[in-house]
N, C-alpha and C positions, 0 to 999 in steps of 0.2 A: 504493500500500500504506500509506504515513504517515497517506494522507487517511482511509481505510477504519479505521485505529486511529484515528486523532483519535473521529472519528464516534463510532466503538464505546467508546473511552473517557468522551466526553461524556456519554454516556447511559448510562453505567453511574454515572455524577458525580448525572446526574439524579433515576434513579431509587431512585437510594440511601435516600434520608429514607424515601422508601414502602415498599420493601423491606425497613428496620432498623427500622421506627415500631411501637412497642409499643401495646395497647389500653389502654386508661386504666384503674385499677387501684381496684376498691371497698373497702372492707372495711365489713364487713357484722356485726353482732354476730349469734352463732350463734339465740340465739332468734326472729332474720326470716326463717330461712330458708325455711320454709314460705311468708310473705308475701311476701317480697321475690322469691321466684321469679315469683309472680304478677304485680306489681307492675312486673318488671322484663318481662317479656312485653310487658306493654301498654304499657311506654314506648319500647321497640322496636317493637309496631306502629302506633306515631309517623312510622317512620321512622329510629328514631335510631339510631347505629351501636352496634355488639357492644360491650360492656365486660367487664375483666376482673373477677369478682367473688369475692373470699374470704369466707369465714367463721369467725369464730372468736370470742375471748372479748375484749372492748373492753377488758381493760387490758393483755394483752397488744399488742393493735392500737397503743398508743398508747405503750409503751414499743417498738416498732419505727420506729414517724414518729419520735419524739424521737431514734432513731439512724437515721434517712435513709434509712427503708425509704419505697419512692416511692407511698404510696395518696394519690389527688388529694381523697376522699372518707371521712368514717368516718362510721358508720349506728349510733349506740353503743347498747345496751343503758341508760344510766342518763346524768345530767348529771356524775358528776364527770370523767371521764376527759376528754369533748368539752371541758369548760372549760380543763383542767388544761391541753391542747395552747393553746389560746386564748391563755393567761398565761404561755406557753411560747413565745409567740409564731409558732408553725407555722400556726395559723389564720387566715382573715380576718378573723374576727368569733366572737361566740359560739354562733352559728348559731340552731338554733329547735328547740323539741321537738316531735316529729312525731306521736308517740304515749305514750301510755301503759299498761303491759303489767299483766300478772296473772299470778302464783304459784298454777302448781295442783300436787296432789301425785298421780304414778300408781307402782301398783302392780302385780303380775303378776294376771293371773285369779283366779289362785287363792286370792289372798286375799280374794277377795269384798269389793271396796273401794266403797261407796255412792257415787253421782254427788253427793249433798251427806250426804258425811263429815261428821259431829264430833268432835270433838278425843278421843272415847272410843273412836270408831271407827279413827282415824289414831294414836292410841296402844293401838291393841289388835293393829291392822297394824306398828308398828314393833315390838310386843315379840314377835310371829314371825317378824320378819325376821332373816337372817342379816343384811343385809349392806344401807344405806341410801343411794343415791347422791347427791351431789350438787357443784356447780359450786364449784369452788374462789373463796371471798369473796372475796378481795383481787384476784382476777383478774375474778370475773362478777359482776353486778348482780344476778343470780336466786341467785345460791349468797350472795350474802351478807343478803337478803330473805329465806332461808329460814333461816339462821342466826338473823335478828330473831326471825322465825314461830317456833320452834321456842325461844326463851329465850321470848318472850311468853307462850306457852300451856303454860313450864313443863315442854316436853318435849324439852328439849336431855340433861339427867342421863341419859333412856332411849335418846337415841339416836346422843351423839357419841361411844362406843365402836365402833358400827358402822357409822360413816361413813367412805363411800369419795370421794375427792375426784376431781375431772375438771377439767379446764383451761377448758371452756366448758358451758354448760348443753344443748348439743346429745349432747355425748359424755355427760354426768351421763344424760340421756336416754334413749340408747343402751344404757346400762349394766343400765337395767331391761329396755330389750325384749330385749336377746340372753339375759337370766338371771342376769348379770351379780350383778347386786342383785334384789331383791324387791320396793322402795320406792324413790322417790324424788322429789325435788323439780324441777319443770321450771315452763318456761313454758307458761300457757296455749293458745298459738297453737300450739306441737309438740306438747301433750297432747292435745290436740282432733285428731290428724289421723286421717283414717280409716283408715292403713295401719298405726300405731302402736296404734290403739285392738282391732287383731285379735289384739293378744296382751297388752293393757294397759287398765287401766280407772284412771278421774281422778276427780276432784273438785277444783274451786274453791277456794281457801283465803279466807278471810276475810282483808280488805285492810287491816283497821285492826288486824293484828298487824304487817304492817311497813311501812316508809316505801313512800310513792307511788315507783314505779317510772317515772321521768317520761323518756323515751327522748329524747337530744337528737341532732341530725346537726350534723358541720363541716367544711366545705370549708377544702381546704387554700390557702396562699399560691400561686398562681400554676395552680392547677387549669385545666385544660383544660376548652373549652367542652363538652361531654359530659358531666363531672361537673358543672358547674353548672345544665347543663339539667335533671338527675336528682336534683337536689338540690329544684330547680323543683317538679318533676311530681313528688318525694315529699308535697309541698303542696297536691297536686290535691285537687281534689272525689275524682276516678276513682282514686287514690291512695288516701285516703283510707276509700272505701267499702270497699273491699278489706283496710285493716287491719280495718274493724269487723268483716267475716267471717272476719278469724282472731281473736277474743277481744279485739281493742286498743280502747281508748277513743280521741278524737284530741282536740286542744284546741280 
């Protein structure tokens, strides 16, 4: 009977680590999520194992690592957040920017919004809107891009009375297709999607109203081989094509 517990203890000793092992944990800035679903498909049919992936708005991502929240990886929406950890010393390196995104603005149907708006049509759309959504600046790279857009062309006076703020530029997003809002500011790559475009119409924004949106990734100190492989294969060619079909430039 001692022997038959030993045994059975052993192997419960053993199998422990695999049992308790957690999947390696992404963060993801919310305007990939359209790409990165794709993206992360084909690095899994690599072969490569399941990852756990969030999404949300890269400064909050990065005010959680700075308190020992465990992502091995962050996928950020813009460079200052990825650096900030860098100098913070949570990173290995400064990492690399993988893409570079696009500010587009959508609106409900019914305002009849032109696939290439000008700033007469996107200020004739905001002054019937109730309600303008967008990604809270200090947290998301597209809510604070659109913040530039929107002082550039002079039409911040018309519309920050009826701006609704969102934590990431995915829920800013959201905000228009539920009715939320009427208008609002997203990324290119969620405005372009065809399940979003059945109750919402975009337009492109002109790029030289705000700073290049230069998306960087940073692996964390001691990341497991999984995130470094995915940090790899964000680098691909096959990587790579896949941003250019959702609206991203690469470098």
């Amino acid at each position: 009977m001692r022997a038959f517990r030993f045994i059975i203890t052993t192997l419960l000793i053993m199998c422990a680590p695999s049992l308790w092992a957690q999947p390696v944990t992404i963060a993801v800035a919310a305007n990939m999520k359209n790409a990165f679903a794709e993206i992360n498909a084909a690095f899994r049919a690599t072969g490569k194992s399941e990852l756990r992936v969030v999404f949300g708005s890269s400064g909050n991502f990065t005010a959680q690592i700075m308190n020992g929240a465990p992502y091995s990886l962050l996928i950020a929406a813009d460079e200052h957040f990825p650096l900030e950890l860098y100098k913070s010393g949570k990173a290995v390196d400064e990492g690399t920017i993988y893409a570079i995104g696009k500010l587009a603005v959508i609106a409900k149907k019914s305002l009849n919004l032109s696939s290439a708006a000008s700033k007469v049509d996107i200020a004739g759309a905001i002054t019937k809107a109730n309600k303008v959504a967008i990604a809270k600046p200090e947290l998301a790279p597209y809510g604070k891009a659109a913040v530039q857009y929107l002082k550039s062309e002079g039409l911040w006076d018309l519309a920050k009375d009826k701006l609704i703020y969102a934590d990431n530029i995915g829920v800013a997003t959201m905000y228009v297709a539920s009715g939320a809002a009427d208008i609002g500011f997203s990324a290119l790559s969620l405005a372009m999607s065809p399940e979003l475009m059945k109750s919402t119409s975009y337009s492109t924004l002109n790029h030289s109203f705000y700073e290049p949106i230069k998306q960087r990734m940073v692996l964390m100190k001691n990341a497991p081989t999984e995130a470094v492989e995915l940090y790899q294969f964000m680098q691909s060619a096959q990587a790579k094509s896949i941003l250019h079909k959702y609206g991203y430039t690469t470098p």
